[in-house]
C-alpha positions in Angstrom: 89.4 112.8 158.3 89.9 112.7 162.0 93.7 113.4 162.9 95.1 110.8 165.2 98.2 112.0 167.4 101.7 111.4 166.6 105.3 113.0 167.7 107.2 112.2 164.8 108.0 114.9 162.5 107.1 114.1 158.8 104.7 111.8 159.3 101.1 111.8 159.0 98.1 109.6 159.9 94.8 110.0 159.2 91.5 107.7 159.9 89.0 107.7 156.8 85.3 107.3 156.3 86.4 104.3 153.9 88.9 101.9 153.2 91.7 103.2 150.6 93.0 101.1 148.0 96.1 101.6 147.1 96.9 101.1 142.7 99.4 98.5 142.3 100.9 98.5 146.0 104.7 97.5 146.8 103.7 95.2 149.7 100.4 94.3 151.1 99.3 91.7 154.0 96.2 89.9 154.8 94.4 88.4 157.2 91.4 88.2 159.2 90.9 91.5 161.0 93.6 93.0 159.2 94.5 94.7 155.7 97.0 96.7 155.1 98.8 98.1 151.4 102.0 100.2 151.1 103.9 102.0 148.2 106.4 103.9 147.6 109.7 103.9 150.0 110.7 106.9 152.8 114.0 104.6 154.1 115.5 101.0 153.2 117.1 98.9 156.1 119.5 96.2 154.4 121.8 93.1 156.1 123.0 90.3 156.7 121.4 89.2 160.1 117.9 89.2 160.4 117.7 89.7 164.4 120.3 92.7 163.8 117.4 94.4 161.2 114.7 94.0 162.9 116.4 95.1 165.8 117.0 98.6 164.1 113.2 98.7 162.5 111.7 98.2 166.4 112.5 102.4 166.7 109.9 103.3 164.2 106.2 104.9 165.2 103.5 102.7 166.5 100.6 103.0 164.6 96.8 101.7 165.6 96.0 98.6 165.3 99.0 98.0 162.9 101.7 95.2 163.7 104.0 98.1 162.2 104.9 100.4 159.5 108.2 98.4 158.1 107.5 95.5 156.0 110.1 93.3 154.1 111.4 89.2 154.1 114.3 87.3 155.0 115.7 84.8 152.5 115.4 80.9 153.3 119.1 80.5 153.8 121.5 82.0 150.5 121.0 85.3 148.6 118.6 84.5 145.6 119.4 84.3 142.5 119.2 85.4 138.4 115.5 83.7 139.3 114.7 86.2 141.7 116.3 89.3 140.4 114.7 92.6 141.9 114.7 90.9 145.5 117.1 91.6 148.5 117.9 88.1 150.5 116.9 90.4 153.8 115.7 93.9 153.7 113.1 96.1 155.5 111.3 99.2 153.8 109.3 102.0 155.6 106.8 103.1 152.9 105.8 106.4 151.0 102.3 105.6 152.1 100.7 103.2 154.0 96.9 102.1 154.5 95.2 99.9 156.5 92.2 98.8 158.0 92.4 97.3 161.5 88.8 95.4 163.4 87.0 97.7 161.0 88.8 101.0 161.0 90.6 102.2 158.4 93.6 104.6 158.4 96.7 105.7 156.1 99.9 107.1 156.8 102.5 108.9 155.1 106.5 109.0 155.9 108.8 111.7 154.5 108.7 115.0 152.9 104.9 115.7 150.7 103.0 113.6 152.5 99.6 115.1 152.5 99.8 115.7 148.4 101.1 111.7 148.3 97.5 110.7 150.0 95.8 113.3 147.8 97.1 111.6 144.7 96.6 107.7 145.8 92.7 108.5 146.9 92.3 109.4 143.5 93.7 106.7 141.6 92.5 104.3 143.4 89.8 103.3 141.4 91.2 100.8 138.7 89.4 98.7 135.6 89.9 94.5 136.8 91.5 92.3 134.2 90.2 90.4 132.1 90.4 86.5 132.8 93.7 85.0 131.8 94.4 81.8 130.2 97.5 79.8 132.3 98.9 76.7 130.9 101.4 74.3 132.4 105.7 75.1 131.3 106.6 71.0 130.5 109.2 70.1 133.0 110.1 66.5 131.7 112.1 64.0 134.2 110.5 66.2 137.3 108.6 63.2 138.7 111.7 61.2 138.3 114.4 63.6 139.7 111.7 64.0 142.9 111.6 60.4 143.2 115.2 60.4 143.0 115.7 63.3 145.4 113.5 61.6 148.0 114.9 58.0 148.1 118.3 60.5 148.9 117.0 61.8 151.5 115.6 58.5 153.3 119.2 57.1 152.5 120.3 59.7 154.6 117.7 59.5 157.4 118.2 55.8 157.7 122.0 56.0 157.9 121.6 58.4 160.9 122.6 61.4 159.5 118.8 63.3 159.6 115.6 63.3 161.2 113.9 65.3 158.8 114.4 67.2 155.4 112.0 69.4 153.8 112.2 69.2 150.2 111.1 71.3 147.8 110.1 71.9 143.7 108.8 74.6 141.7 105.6 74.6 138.7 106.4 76.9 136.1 103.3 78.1 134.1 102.3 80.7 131.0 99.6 83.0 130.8 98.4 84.7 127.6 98.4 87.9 129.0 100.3 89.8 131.8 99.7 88.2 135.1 98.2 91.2 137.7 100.1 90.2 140.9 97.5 91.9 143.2 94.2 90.6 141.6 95.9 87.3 142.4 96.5 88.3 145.8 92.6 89.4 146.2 91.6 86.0 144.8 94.0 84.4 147.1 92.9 86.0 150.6 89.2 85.1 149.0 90.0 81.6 148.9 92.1 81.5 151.8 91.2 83.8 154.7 92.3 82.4 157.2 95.5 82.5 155.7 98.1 85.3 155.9 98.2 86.5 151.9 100.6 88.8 151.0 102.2 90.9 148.2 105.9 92.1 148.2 107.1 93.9 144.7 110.8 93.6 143.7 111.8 95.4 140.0 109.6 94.0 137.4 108.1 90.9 140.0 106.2 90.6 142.2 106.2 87.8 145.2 102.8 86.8 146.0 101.2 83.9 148.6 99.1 82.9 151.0 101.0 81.5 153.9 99.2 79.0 156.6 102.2 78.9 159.0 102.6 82.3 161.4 106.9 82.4 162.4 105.7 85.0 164.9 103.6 87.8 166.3 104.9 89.8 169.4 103.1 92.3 171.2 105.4 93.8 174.3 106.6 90.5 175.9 103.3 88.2 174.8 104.9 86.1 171.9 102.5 83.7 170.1 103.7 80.9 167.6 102.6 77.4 166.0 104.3 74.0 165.1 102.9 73.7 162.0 103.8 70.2 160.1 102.3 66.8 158.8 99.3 67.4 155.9 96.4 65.3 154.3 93.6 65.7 152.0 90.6 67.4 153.2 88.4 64.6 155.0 91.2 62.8 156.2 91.2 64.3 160.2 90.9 61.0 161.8 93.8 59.6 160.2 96.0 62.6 160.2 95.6 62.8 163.7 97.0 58.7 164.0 99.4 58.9 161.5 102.6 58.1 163.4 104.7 59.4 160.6 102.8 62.9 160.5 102.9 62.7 164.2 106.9 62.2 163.9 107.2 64.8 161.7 104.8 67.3 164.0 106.7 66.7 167.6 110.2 67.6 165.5 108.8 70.9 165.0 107.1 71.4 168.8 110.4 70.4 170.0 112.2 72.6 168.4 110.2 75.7 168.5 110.2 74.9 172.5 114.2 74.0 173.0 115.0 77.8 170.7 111.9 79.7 172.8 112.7 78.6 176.7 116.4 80.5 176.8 114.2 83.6 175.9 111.5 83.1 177.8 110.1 83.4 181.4 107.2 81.0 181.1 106.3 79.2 177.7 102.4 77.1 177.2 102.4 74.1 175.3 99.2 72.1 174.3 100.0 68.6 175.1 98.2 67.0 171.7 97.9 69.1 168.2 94.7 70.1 166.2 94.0 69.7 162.7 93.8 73.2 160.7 91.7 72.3 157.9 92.6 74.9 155.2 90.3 74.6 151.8 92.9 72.4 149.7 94.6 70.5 152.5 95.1 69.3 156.4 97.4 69.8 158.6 98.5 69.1 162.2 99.0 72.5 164.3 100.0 73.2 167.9 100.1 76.8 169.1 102.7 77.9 170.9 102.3 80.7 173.4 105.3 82.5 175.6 106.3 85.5 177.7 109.6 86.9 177.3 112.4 87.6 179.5 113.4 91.3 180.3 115.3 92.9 177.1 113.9 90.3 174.8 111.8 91.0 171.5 110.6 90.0 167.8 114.2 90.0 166.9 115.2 87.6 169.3 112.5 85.4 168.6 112.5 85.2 164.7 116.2 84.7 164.9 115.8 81.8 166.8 112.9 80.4 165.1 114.0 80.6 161.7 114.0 78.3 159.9 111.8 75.4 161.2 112.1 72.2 160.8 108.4 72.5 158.8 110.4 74.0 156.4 114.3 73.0 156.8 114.9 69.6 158.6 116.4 68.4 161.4 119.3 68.4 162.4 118.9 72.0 160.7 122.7 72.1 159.6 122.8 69.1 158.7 119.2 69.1 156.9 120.7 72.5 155.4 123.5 71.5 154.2 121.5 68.3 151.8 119.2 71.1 150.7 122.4 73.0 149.2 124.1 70.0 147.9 121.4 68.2 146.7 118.1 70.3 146.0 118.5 71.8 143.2 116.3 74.9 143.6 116.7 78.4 143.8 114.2 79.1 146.8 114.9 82.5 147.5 112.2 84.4 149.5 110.5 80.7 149.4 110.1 79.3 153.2 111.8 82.7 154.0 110.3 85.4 156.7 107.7 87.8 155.6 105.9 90.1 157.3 105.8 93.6 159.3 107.9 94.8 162.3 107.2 98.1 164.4 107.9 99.6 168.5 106.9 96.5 170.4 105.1 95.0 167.9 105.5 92.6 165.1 104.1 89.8 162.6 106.3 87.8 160.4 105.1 84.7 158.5 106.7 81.6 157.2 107.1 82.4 153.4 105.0 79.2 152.3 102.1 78.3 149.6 103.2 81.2 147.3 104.9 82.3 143.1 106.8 84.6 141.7 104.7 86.2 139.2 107.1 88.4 136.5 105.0 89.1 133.7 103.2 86.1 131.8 105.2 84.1 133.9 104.2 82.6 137.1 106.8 80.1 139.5 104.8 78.3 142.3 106.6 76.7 145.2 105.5 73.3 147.3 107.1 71.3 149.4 106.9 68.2 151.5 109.0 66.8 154.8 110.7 63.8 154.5 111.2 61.2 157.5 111.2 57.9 157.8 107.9 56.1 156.4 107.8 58.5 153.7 107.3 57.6 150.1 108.0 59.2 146.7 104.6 59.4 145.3 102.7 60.0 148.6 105.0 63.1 149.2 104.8 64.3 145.3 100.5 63.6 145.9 101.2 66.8 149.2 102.9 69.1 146.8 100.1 68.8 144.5 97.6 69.2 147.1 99.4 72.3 148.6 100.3 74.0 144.8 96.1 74.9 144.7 96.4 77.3 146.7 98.0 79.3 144.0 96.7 76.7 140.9 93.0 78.4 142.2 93.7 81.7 142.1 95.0 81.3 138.9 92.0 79.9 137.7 94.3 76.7 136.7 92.5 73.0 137.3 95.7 70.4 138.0 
């Protein structure tokens, strides 16, 4: 293994011959030219602001070709709840060990006290038996189609009264399997599937939070921030008229526009494409604008995901106003759903939009979906997008809706 130099005391990093693969990881991330797994926990970083956190996990070591060594997710808005027991609404970890593989390289690192013998150990056990194919019904959830229906006609009540642009709502699919569910097979058939997604992995007590999230929040490197306005879907097929569909259009520009009003106070120069593209993802379309910016003097990741968070893609505008319907009228325990996700280090970071993802706890699996509301927008048409967006996880599953 050829040693790679670092000043921090209890902390080693190593490059291998071969990629390392950790046994039932605590948090893993990825995405195309990146992979990275992590167990076992050196410190915890826990609060209530999520600028003030990743404020204090920006002093950690840099490490090559790694966003960062912390990892962890910010709730959507409130703590979670009984559904989400064994998750923090916003903490960041620094692992045991970490491993990753980065344009073709691959490294590990380890943090505290024992760290050569804590390699020694994970190299060999990291060869594993795969599971055997599980069978995964549907949990019955009678009156859902009727309380959504119910839930939307609210919501355009409110958007043609004047009190929202926008509202992002939201449901959950419960299913069964016949056997325990193994959160990071899932994960591997996801980023399969998916690869041009972010898929990730973050263990809490006996759950584990899994996904494969389309929308990046953020990704920072020194003062170069890069984001996207990511909103308005439609079956594959469909570019032509997702692209002049003034209703996904509507729902698109509230995004730009509010990504852009939250960046420029931050920001010495900010790029803007003048007309969105349509990512075509393998179960669904959707309209996306990146976002590019360079940051003022003293500014970073914390700054930025602050501000950002959350979008109207996955809140609503007004967002207090679009918040404030979501708690009264909702319904759901979203938890780490449409939360932040991601990794945070010295200069660097990339956090995700917690989107297209399940709680898996044993033979139990809870997917989350959801579609924005604004004016033009119909029940079943919106109910038809959750459905198209739940196969990202319905796939990996092996489940045919």
């Amino acid at each position: 293994m050829a040693e790679v130099s670092t000043a921090l005391p209890e902390l080693a990093v190593a490059e291998l011959p071969a990629p390392l693969t950790l046994h039932r990881p605590d948090f893993a991330w990825s995405r195309p030219g990146l992979s990275m797994t992590a167990s076992g926990e050196a410190e915890r970083r826990e609060g209530v602001s999520l600028q003030a956190l990743l404020q204090a996990v920006e002093n950690g070591p840099a490490l090559p070709g790694a966003p960062g060594p912390w990892f962890g997710a910010a709730a959507f808005d409130r703590a979670p709840g009984a559904a989400w027991a064994g998750f923090s609404a916003l903490s960041f970890l620094l692992p045991a060990l970490l491993a990753w593989t980065a344009d073709g390289r691959h490294f590990a690192a380890t943090f505290g006290a024992a760290s050569r013998s804590r390699l020694e150990n994970a190299q060999r056990a990291q060869l594993a038996s795969l599971p055997r194919p599980a069978s995964v019904r549907f949990l019955a959830q009678p009156g859902e189609r009727e309380r959504w229906a119910a839930l939307v006609e609210r919501a355009l009540a409110e958007i043609r009264a004047g009190r929202l642009q926008k509202v992002v709502l939201a449901r959950a699919v419960d299913l069964e399997s016949d056997q325990l569910l193994d959160p990071h097979a899932l994960l591997r058939s996801l980023f399969a599937r998916h690869p041009t997604c972010r898929a990730f992995l973050l263990r809490g007590g006996d759950a584990a939070f899994i996904g494969a999230t389309p929308e990046l929040l953020c990704s920072t490197e020194g003062d170069l921030v890069q984001t996207e306005a990511l909103a308005g879907s439609a079956p594959p097929g469909q570019e032509a008229s997702l692209l002049e569909s003034s209703k996904d259009r509507r729902e698109h520009e509230q995004v730009v526009e509010h990504i852009v009003s939250r960046l420029k106070p931050l920001s010495r120069s900010l790029l803007v494409p003048g007309q969105p593209e349509v990512l075509a993802l393998p179960n669904v379309l959707h309209l996306r604008t990146p976002i590019e910016a360079r940051l003022s003097e003293g500014r970073g990741a914390a700054d930025v995901a602050a501000a950002l968070h959350p979008t109207p893609a996955v809140c609503g505008a007004p967002q207090a106003a679009a918040l404030r319907f979501l708690a009264e009228h909702e319904g759901l325990d979203r938890g780490l759903y449409a939360g932040v996700i991601g990794l945070a280090g010295p200069g660097r970071a990339e956090l995700a939009v917690a989107l297209r993802c399940a709680v898996i706890r044993g033979k139990r699996a809870r997917l989350f979906v959801g579609a924005g509301i604004v004016e033009g927008s119909e029940p079943q048409a919106e109910w038809d997008e959750t459905e198209l967006k739940a196969r990202a996880l319905l796939g990996a599953l092996g489940v045919t809706p």
